[in-house]
Structures are given as structure tokens and as C-alpha cells.
C-alpha positions in Angstrom: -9.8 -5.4 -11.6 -6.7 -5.5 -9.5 -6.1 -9.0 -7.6 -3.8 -10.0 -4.3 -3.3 -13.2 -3.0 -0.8 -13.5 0.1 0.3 -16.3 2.6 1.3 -14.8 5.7 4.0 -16.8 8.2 3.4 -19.9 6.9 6.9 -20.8 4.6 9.8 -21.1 7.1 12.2 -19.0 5.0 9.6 -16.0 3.9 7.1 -14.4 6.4 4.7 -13.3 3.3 4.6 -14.5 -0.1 2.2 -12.1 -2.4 0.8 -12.6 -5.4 -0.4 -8.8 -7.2 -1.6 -8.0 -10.7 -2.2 -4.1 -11.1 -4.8 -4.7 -13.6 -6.6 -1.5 -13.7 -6.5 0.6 -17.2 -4.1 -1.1 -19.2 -3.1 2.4 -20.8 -2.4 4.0 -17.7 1.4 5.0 -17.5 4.2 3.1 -15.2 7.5 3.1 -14.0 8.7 -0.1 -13.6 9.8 -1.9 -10.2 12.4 0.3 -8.6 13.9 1.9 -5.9 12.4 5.8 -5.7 12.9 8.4 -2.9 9.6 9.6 -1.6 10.3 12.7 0.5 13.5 11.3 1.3 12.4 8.0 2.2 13.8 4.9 0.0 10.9 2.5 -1.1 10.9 -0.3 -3.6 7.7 -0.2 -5.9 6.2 0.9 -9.2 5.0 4.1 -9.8 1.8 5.2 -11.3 2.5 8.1 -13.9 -0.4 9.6 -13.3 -1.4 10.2 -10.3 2.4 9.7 -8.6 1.3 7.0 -6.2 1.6 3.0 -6.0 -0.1 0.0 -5.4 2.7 -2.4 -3.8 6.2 -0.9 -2.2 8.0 -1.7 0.7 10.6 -0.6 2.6 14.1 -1.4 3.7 12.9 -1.7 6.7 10.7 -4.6 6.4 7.6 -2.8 5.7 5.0 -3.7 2.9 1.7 -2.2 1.3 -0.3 -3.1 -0.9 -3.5 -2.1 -2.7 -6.3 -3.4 -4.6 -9.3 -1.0 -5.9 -12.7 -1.4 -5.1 -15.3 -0.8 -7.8 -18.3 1.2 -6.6 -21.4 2.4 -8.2 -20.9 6.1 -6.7 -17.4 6.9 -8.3 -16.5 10.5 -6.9 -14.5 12.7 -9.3 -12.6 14.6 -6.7 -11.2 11.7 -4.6 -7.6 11.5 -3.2 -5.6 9.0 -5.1 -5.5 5.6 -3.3 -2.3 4.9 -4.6 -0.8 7.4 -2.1 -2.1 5.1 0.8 0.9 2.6 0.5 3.6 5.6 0.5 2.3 7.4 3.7 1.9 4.2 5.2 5.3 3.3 4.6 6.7 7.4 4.9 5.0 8.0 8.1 6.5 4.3 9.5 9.9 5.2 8.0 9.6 8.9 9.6 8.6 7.5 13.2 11.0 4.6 13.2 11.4 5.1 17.2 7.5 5.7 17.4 4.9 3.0 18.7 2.9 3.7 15.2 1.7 -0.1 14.4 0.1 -1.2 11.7 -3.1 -1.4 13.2 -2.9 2.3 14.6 -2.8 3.2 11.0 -5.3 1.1 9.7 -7.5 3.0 11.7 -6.3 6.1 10.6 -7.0 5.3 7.2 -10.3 4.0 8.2 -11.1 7.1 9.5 -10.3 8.8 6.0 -11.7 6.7 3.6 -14.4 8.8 2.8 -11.9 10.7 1.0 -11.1 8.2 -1.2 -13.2 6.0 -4.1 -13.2 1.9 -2.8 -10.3 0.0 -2.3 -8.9 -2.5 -0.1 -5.4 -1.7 1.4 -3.3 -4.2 3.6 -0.3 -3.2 5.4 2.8 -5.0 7.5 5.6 -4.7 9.2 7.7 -8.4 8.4 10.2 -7.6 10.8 7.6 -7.3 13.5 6.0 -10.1 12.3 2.1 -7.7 11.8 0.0 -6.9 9.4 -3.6 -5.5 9.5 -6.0 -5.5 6.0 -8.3 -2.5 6.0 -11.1 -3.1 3.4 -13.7 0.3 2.9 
């Protein structure tokens, strides 16, 4: 089971400290920490081998995501990865940097979607302006 724990605006020196274990299948292929260009975006995360996506990256820009998986007893075969949530999320921010696109706005985009996807729990923020919206289906 993957696990998060985070502290938002409450240390005066760092607006969120997170705590993530990726604890899924233990044989599942990674790339380590790193910077990677997604569609020629720079974000900071690890990389699931399999499926291409991630469960924590951020962004130069100040923007975070992370997920954690939700275990159901309906498991559907032909889901979209969750671990591509993070990297729109932080794409589609990093593409519209002049846009109004909050957080929130795509929280509820995602929330719209999530029938698409097999359980999981997916926060997002922007540190630099100080938001962050969780969005648990």
C-alpha cells in the first residue's frame, strides 16, 4: 500500500514537508529520483518503468503531485495509468503558466475522469501560490 503524510504551511522555512513510500509491487521497475523531460517540460520525480508515469514530481516552478493508490474490490483491466495524473497535472500547469488553471480547477477535472482510472487518491499544489487541493475517488 502506498502511504503520504504532509504538513502544509506550518514550518517557517518549508511551505510542505511530505513524507511518500511507493510501496506498491516491490518488483515493479524504477528510475530513480531525477530530472526527466516530459513533452518538453522539466520535472523532478521517479519514473515507473512500466507504465511511464509517477507517483511524486514537481516542477521548477513550485508545483507538486503526488499519488497514493486506492485498493478496490472492482479492479478494471483496461484503466488509464494513475501515475500519469501527477505529469498532466504538472504538464498542463507548466504549459499554461500565464493561464488561471488552479489547482482546484483541475482537481475537478480529474474528478470528472476518474472513472477512467482504478482508486487512488491524488493531491496537488502550487507552493509558490501557497494552494493545494487533495482529490480522493
Amino acid at each position: 500500500m502506498c502511504i503520504a503524510a504532509f504538513i502544509w504551511q506550518t514550518h517557517p522555512r518549508y511551505p510542505l514537508l511530505l513524507l511518500h513510500n511507493r510501496d506498491e509491487y516491490h518488483n515493479r521497475p524504477t528510475k530513480a529520483l531525477a530530472w526527466w523531460d516530459v513533452d518538453g517540460c522539466e520535472i523532478l520525480g521517479g519514473r515507473d518503468e512500466v507504465a511511464g508515469g509517477t507517483w511524486l514530481a514537481c516542477s521548477r516552478q513550485g508545483r507538486v503531485a503526488f499519488l497514493t493508490n486506492a485498493w478496490e474490490l472492482h479492479h478494471l483491466h483496461n484503466a488509464n495509468t494513475r501515475g500519469d495524473l501527477p505529469l498532466v497535472f504538472l504538464k498542463k500547469l507548466l504549459s499554461l503558466i500565464k493561464s488561471t488553471v488552479s489547482p482546484m480547477e483541475f482537481a475537478q477535472q480529474v474528478a470528472a475522469d476518474a472513472h477512467r482510472y482504478n482508486g487512488f487518491n491524488l493531491v496537488v499544489a502550487d507552493i509558490v501560490g501557497n494552494y493545494w487541493k487533495i482529490n480522493d475517488e
